[in-house]
Phi, psi and omega in degrees: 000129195272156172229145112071205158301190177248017182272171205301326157209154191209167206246127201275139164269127180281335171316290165288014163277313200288312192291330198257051129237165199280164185311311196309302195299323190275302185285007158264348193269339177271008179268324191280343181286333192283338208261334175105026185261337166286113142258197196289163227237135161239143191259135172210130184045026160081059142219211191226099181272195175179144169273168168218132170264130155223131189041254165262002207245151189210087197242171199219093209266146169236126177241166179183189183240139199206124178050047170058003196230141174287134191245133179213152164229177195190137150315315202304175179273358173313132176269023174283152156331272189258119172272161174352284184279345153301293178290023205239326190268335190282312181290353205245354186282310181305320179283016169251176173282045193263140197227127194254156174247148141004285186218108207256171156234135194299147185278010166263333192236016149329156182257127175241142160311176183265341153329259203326313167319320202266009191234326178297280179300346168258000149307326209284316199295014143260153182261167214309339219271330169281338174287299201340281193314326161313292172335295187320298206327302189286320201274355157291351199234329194237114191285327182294271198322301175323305179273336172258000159296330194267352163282306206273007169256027184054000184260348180263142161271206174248147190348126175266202176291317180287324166336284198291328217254303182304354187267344163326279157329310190281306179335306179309298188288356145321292222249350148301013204272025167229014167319321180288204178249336193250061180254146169265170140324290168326328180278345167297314188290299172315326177290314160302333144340291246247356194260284164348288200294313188303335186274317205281312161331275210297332160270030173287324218283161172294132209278148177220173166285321196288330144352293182302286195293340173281323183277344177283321160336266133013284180311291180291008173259341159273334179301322169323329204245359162282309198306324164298329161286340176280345158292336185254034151340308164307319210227001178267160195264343191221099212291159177271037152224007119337352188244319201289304206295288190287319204276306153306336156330291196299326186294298165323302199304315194280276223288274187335326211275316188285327167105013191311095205308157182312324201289307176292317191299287187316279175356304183303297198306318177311320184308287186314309178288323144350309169273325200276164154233013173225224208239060162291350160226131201262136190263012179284301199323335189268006196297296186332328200263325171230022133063196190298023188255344196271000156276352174292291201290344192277267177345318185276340176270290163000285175327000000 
């Protein structure tokens, strides 16, 4: 079906998407949307993917615009242009906000390192039962790995008592660790190391206030503890805003996800600058988010 130009972006007629696929093809793919078979939908190479369950079979179709004409790919064996579950993400697409390109690129003819190639083709040379066992294998080991398998499955819930309460835990020793009398610079570095992974663990989970509060936390045992690496320039190994950096991302990421009104979200961040006295948090990253509240706090950073 040709759609609009090849210029960075265009606007789908969702009508003549319609007309050109058959009745049959329209009621299964709004039967798999109806039924809760789509998931969330990601913009990839300026188009749109979703994984999908249809029975036993569980693919993950990309649809996008390619040469004016609409385009998808998919595991399943359908030989159509567009199969089922291609058009089942493309209806789930239109009712979203998605911007679409011109000239999206297909995920077969993406550019991958030759690492990332090279990990791929010894996915394909295994069988389902040995990658099965790899996986387990890592995610048994690896608390990160673990925790984004089961997002990316659909199985994680949100954070429980034990989730926060060990993310708790690691703060605490995060922010002792220079308590003692023989602690190094290294042990900074490493704690922050050790802070990064723990923020990213805890927001795999469906974003919460108590989340929120814990990753503000975070900041601020770090910003304490960037004051040692900003002295020790000479001999560390680790800017504190490699550290500083991911952990307000992440701090952002939960306030989009909660949805905060401006008026609250400004409250924290003041709360928040307040606690920092050096520059772990940049009050810029947030302007979209507190609209006209954000020369308040721009002042209040000056102060």
């Amino acid at each position: 079906m040709p759609v609009g130009s090849a210029d960075v972006a265009v606007s789908i007629n969702t009508q003549a998407f319609l007309d050109c696929i058959p009745s049959a093809m329209r009621e299964a793919a709004t039967q798999l949307r109806h039924s809760g078979s789509v998931g969330d939908l990601e913009q990839v190479g300026g188009g749109v993917q979703a994984v999908v369950r249809d029975g036993h079979d569980i693919v993950q179709p990309w649809v996008g615009v390619v040469d004016r004409a609409f385009t998808s790919e998919c595991e399943c064996s359908s030989d159509d242009d567009l199969c089922v579950h291609a058009v089942a993400v493309a209806l789930t697409a239109f009712d979203g906000d998605v911007d679409w390109s011109g000239a999206a690129t297909p995920p077969s003819v993406a550019e991958v390192s030759a690492e990332q190639d090279r990990y791929a083709t010894a996915v394909e040379r295994l069988a389902r039962r040995q990658l099965t066992a790899l996986v387990v294998a890592q995610a048994t080991k690896d608390e990160l790995f673990a925790t984004t398998l089961l997002r990316e499955a659909g199985m994680l819930d949100a954070a429980d008592d034990h989730s926060l309460r060990r993310f708790a835990e690691a703060l605490e020793e995060v922010a002792g660790v220079t308590s003692g009398s023989r602690w190094q610079i290294h042990d900074i570095e490493t704690a922050g190391e050790r802070l990064v992974t723990e923020v990213e663990i805890l927001c795999a989970y469906p974003a919460t206030l108590d989340a929120l509060d814990l990753v503000e936390q975070a900041i601020v045992i770090w910003d304490d503890l960037s004051g040692y690496l900003a002295d020790a320039h000479y001999m560390r190994r680790t800017d504190p805003e490699e550290v500083g950096e991911p952990l307000v991302e992440a701090h952002l990421g939960l306030c989009e996800q909660l949805d905060l009104a401006p008026a609250q979200l400004a409250e924290r961040l003041a709360a928040l600058m307040r606690k920092c006295q050096y520059d772990t948090l940049d009050i810029d990253s947030y302007a979209d988010l507190l609209g006209d509240h954000m020369d308040a706090l721009r002042g209040l950073d000056r102060g």
